[in-house]
N, C-alpha and C positions, 0 to 999 in steps of 0.2 A: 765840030765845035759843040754843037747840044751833047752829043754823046758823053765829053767829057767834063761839061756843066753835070749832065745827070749823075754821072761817078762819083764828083764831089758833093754833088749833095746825098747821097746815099751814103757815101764814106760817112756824112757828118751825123746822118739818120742813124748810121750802126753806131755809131760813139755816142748818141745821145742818149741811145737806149743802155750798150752796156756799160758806159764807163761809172753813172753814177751807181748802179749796184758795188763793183769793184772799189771803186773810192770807198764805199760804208762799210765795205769789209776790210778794209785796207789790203787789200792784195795787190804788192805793189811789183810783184813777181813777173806777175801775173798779166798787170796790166804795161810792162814794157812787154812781153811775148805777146800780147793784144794789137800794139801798135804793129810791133815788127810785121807781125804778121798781117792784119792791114795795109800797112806800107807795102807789102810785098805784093800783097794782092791787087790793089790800086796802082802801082807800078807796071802790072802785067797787064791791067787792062785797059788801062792809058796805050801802052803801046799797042794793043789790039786795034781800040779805036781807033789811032793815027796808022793803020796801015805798016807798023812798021816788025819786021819778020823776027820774030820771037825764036830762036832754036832752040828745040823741043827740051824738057827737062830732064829727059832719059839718055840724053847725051853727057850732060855733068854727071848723074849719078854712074854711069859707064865708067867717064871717067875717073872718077875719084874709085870703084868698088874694083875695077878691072887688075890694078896691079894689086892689090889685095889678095883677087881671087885666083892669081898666076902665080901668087906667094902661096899660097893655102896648098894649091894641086901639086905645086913640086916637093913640100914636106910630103905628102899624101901619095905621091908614087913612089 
């Protein structure tokens, strides 16, 4: 439970500090890929915290690059 008290408030610590930069620039690009990426990051460690079993991220990217790369070798033989 503290663990993930602590998360949100760090989450809120990192938005405190960059969001108001971002807003004075208007970079509004920028700050949805801010969140996303936040959100993604605070999603992964929320499940860290709760114990719950994360499958590593090198199995999506297998997956997605793997028939690409079976396409790639059979032009190439």
């Amino acid at each position: 439970m503290w663990a993930i008290i602590g998360l949100v408030f760090i989450s809120i610590m990192i938005c405190a500090i960059e969001l108001p930069t971002l807003w004075k620039q208007k970079l509004r690009k920028e700050m949805v890929i801010f969140f996303v990426l936040l959100g993604m990051g605070f999603t992964l460690s929320t499940l860290l915290a709760l114990n719950i079993k994360v499958p590593p991220i090198l199995d999506a990217v297998e997956f997605v690059f793997k028939p690409v790369s079976d396409l790639v070798f059979s032009f190439l033989q």
